[in-house]
N, CA, C and O atoms as CSV, one atom per row, in Angstrom:
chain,resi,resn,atom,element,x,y,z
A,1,UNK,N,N,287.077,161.022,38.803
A,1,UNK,CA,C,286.443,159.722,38.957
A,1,UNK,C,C,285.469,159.443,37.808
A,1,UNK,O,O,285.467,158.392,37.166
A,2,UNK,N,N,284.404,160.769,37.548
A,2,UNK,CA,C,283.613,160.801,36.084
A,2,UNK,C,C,284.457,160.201,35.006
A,2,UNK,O,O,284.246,159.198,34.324
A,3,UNK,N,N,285.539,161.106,35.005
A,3,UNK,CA,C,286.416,160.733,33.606
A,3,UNK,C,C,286.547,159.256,33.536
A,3,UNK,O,O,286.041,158.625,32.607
A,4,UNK,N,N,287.362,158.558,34.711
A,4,UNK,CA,C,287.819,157.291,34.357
A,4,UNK,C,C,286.713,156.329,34.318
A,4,UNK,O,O,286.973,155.280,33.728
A,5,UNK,N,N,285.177,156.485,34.964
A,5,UNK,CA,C,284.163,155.739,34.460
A,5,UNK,C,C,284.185,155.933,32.738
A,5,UNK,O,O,284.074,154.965,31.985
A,6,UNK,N,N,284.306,156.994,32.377
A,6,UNK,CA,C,283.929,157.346,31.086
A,6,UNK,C,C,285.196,156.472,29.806
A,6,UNK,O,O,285.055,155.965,28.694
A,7,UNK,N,N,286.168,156.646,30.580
A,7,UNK,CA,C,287.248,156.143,29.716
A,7,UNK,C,C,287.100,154.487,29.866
A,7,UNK,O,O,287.020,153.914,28.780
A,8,UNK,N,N,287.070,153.946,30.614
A,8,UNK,CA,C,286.742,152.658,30.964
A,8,UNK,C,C,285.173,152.110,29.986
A,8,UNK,O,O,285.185,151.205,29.152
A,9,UNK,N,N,284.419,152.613,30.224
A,9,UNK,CA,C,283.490,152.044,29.266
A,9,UNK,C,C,283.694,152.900,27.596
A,9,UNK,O,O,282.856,152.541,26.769
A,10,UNK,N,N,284.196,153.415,27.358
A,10,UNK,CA,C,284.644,153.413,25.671
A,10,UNK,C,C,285.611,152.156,25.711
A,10,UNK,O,O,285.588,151.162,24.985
A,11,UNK,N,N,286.319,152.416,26.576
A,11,UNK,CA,C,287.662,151.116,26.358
A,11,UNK,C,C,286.515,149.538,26.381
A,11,UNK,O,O,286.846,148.717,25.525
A,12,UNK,N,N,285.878,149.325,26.835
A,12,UNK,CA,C,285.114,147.948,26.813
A,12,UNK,C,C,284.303,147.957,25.792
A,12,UNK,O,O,283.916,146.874,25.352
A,13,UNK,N,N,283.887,149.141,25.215
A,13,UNK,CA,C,283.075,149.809,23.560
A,13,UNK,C,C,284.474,148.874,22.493
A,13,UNK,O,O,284.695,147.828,21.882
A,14,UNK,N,N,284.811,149.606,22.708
A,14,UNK,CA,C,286.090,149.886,22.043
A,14,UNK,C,C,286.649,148.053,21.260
A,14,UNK,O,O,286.857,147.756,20.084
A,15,UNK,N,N,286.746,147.034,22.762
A,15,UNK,CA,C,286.849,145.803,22.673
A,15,UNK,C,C,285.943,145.109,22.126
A,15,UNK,O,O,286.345,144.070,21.602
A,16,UNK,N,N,284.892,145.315,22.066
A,16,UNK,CA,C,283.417,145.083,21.525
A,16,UNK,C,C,283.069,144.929,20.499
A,16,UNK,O,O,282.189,144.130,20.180
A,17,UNK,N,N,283.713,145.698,19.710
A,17,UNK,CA,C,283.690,146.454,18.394
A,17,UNK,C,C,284.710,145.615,17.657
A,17,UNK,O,O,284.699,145.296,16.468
A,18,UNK,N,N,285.650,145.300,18.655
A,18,UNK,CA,C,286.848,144.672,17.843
A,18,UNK,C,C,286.781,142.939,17.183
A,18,UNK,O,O,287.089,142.298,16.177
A,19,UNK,N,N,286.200,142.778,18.438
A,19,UNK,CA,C,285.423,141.285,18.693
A,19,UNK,C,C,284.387,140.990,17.506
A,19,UNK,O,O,284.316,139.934,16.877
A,20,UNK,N,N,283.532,142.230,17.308
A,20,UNK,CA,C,282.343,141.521,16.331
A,20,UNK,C,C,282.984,141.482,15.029
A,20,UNK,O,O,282.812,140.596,14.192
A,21,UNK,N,N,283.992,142.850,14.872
A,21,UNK,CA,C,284.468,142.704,13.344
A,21,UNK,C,C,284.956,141.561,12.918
A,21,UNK,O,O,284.862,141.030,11.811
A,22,UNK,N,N,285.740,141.061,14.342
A,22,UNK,CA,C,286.840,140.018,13.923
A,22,UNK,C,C,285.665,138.692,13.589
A,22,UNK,O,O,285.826,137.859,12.697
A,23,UNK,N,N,285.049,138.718,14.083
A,23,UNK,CA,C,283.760,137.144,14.278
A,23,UNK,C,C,283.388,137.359,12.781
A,23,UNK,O,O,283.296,136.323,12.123
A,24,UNK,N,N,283.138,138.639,12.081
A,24,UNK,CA,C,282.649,139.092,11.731
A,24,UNK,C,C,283.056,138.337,9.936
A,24,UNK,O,O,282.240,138.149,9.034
A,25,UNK,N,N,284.478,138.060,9.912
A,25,UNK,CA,C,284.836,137.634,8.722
A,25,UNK,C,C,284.795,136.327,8.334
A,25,UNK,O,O,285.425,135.945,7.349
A,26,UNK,N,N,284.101,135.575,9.021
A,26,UNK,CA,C,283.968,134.347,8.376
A,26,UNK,C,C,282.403,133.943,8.235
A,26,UNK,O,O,281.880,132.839,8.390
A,27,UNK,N,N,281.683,135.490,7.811
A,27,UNK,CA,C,279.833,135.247,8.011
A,27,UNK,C,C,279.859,134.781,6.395
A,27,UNK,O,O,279.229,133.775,6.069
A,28,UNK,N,N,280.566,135.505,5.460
A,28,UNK,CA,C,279.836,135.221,4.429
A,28,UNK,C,C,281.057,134.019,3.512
A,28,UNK,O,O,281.269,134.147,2.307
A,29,UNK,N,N,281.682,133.000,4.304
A,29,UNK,CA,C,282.286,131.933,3.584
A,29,UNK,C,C,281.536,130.709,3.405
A,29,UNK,O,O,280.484,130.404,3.968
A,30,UNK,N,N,282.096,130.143,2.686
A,30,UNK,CA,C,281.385,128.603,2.608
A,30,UNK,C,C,282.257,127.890,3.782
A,30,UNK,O,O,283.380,128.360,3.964
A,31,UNK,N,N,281.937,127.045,4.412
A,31,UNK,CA,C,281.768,125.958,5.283
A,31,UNK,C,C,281.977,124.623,4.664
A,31,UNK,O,O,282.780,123.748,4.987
A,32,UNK,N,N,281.421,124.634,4.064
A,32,UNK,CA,C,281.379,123.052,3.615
A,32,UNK,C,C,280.301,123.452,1.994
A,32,UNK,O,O,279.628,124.483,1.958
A,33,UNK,N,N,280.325,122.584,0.960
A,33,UNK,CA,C,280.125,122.369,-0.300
A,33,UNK,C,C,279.176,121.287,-0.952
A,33,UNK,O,O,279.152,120.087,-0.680
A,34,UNK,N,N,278.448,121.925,-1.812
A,34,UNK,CA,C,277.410,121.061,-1.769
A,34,UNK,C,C,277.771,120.587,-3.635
A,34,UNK,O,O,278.436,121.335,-4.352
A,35,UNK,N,N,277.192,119.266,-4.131
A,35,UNK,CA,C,276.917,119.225,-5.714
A,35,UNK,C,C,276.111,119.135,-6.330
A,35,UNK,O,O,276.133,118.786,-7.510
A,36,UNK,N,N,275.321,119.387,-5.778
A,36,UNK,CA,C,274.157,119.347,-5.895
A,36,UNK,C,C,273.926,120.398,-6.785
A,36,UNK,O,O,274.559,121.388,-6.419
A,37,UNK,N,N,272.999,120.679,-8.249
A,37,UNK,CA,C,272.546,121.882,-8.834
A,37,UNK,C,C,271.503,123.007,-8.291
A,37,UNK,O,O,270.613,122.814,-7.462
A,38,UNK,N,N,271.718,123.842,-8.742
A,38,UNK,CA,C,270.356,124.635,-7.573
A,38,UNK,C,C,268.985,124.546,-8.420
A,38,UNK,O,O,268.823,124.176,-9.583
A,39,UNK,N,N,267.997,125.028,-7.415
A,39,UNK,CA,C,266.578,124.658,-7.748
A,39,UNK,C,C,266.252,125.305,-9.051
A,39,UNK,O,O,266.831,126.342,-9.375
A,40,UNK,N,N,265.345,124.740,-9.826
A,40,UNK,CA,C,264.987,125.257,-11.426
A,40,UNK,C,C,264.358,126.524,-10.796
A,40,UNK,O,O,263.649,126.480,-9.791
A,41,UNK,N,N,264.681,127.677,-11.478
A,41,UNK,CA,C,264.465,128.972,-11.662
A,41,UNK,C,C,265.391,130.012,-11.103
A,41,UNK,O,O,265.425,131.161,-11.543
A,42,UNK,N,N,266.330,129.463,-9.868
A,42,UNK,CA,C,267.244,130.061,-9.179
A,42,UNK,C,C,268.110,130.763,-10.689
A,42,UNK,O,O,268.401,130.230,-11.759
A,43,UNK,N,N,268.302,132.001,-10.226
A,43,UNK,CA,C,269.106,133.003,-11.241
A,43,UNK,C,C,270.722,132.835,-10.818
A,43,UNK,O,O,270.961,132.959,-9.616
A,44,UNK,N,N,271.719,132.594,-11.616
A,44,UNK,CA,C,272.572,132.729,-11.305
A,44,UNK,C,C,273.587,133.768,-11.687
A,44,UNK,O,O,274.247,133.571,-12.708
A,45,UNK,N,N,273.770,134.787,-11.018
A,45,UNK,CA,C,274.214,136.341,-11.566
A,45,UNK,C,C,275.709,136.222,-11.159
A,45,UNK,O,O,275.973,137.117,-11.962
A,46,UNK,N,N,276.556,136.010,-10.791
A,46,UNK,CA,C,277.701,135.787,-10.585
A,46,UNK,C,C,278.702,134.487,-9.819
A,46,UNK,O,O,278.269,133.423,-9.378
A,47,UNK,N,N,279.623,134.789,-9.826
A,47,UNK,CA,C,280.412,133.664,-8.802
A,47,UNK,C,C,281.579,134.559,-8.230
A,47,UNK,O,O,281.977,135.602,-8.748
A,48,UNK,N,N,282.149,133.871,-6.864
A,48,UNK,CA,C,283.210,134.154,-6.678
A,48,UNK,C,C,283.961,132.695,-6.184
A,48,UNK,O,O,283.369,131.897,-5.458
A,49,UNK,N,N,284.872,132.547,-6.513
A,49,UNK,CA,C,286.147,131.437,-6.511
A,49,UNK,C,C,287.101,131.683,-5.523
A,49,UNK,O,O,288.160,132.305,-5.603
A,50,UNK,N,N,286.143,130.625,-3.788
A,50,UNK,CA,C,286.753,130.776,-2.687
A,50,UNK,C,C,287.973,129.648,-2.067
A,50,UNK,O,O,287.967,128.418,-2.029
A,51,UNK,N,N,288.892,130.560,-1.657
A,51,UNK,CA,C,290.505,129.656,-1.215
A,51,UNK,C,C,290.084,129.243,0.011
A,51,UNK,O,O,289.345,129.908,0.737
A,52,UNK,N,N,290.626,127.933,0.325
A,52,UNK,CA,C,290.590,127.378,1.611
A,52,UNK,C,C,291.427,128.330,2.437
A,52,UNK,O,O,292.498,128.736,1.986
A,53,UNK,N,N,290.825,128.839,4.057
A,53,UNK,CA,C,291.591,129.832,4.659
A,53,UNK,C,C,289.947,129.025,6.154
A,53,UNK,O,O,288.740,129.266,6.132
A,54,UNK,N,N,290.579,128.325,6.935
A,54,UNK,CA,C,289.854,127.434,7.997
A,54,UNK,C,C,289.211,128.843,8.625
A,54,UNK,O,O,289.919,129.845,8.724
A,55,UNK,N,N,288.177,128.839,8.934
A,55,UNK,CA,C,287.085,127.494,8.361
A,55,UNK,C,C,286.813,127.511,6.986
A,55,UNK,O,O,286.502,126.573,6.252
A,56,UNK,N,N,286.959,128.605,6.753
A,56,UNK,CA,C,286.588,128.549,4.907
A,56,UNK,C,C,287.383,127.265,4.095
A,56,UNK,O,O,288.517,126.788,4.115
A,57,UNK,N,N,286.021,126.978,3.326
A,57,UNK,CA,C,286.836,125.800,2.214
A,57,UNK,C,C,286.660,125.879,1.003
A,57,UNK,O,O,285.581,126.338,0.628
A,58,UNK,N,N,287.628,125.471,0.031
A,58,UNK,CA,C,287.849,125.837,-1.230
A,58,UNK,C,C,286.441,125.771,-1.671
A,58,UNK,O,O,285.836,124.827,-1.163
A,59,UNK,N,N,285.847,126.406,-2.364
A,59,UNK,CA,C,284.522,126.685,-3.236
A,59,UNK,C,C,284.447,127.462,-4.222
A,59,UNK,O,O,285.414,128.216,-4.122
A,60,UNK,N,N,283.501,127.874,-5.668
A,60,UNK,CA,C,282.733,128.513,-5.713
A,60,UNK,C,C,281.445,129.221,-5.202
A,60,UNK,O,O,280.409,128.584,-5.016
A,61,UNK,N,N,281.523,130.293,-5.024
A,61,UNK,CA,C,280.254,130.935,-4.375
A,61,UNK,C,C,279.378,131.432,-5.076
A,61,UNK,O,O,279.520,132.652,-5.149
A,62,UNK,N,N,278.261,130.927,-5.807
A,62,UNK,CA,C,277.478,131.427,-6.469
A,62,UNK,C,C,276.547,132.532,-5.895
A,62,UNK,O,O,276.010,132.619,-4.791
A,63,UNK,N,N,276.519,133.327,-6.954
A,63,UNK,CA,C,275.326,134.519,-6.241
A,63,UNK,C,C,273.955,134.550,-7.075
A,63,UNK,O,O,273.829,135.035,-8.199
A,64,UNK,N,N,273.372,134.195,-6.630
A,64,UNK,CA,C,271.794,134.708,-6.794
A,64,UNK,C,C,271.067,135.847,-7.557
A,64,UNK,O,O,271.917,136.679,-7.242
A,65,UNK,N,N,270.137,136.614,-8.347
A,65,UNK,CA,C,269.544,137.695,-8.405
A,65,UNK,C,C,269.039,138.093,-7.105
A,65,UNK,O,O,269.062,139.259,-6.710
A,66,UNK,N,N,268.404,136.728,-6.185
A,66,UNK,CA,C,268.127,137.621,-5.347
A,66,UNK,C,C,269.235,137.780,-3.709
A,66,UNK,O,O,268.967,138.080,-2.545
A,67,UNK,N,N,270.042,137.536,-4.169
A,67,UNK,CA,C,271.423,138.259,-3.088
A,67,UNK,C,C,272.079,137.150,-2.414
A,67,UNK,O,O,273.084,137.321,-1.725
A,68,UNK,N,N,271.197,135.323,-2.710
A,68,UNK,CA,C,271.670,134.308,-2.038
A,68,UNK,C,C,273.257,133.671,-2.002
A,68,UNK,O,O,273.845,134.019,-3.026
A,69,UNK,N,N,273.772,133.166,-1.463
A,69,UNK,CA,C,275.636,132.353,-2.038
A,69,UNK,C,C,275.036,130.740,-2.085
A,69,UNK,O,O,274.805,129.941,-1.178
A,70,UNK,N,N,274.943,130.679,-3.074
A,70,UNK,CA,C,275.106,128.652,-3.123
A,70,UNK,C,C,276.846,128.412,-3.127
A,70,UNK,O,O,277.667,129.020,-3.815
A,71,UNK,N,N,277.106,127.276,-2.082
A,71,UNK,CA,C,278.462,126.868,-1.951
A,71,UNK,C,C,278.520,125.841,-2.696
A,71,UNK,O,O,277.704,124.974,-2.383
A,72,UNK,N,N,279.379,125.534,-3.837
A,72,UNK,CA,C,279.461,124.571,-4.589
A,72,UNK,C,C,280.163,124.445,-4.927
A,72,UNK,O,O,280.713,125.321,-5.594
A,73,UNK,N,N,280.946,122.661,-4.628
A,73,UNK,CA,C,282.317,122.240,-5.240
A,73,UNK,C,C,282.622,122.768,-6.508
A,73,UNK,O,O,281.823,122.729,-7.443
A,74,UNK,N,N,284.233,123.472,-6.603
A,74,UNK,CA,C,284.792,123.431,-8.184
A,74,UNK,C,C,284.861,122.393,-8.749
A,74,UNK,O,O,284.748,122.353,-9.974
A,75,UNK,N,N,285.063,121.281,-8.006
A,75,UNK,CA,C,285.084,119.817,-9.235
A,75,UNK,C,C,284.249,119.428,-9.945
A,75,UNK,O,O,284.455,118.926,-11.049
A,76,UNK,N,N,283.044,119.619,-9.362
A,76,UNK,CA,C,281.943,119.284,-10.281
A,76,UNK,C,C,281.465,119.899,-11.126
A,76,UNK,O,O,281.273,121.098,-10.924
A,77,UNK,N,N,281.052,119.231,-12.544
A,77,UNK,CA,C,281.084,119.102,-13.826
A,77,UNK,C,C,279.753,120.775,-14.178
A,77,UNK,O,O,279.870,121.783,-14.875
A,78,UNK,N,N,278.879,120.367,-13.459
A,78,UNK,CA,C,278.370,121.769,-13.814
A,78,UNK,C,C,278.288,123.158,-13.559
A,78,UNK,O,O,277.640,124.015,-14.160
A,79,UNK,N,N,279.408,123.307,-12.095
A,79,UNK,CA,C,279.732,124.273,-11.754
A,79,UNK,C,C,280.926,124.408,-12.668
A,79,UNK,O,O,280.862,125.637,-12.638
A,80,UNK,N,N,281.769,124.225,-13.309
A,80,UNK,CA,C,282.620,124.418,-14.291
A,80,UNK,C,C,282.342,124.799,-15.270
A,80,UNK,O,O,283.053,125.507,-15.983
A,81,UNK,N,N,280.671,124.206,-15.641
A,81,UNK,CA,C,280.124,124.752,-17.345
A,81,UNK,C,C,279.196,125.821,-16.570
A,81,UNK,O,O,278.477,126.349,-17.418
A,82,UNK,N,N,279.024,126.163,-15.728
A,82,UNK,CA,C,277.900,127.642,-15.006
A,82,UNK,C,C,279.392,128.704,-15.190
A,82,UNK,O,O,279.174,129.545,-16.063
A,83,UNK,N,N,280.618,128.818,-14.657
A,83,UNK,CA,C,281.517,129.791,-14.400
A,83,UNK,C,C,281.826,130.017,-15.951
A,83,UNK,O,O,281.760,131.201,-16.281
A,84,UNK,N,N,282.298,128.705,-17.434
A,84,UNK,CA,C,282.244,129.284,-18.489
A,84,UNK,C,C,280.788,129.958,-18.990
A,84,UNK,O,O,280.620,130.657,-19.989
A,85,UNK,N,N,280.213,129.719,-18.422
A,85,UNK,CA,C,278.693,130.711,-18.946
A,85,UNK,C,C,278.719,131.986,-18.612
A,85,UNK,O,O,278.305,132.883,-19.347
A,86,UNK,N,N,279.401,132.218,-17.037
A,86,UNK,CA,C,278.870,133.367,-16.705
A,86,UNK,C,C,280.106,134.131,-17.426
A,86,UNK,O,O,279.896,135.307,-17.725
A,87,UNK,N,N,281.516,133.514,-17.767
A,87,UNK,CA,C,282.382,134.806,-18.219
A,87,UNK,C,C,282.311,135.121,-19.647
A,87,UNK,O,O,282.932,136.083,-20.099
């Protein structure tokens, strides 16, 4: 009877675990896109160039020095001259 309490709550562990990972992949996408330029002094240390995959929507993801993602349309004119800067 011990045992199957025991097996029963790993098994609901178990589901738990599965649940947050899965929630888990759409924490660090863009949502929606801004064109806005970012604030004077913001460092811009990299990008990554995100595919629409719902909810995620097509973007660049700028990264920060200090660890932030600005979501920002590829169409616009200065996120195009920031990605030839950074390569």
């Amino acid at each position: 009877m011990c045992t199957m309490r025991v097996l029963l709550c790993l098994a609901v562990l178990a589901i738990c675990a599965m649940g947050t990972a899965s929630t888990g992949k759409f924490s660090t996408c863009c949502t929606q896109v801004s064109s806005a330029k970012p604030k004077p002094g913001m460092v811009i240390e990299n990008f990554i160039i995100q595919n629409e995959d719902l909810p995620c929507v097509h973007a660049v993801m700028f990264i920060t020095n200090e660890g932030k993602i600005i979501c920002s349309s590829p169409n616009s004119r200065w996120v195009k001259l920031k990605i030839q800067e950074i390569r």
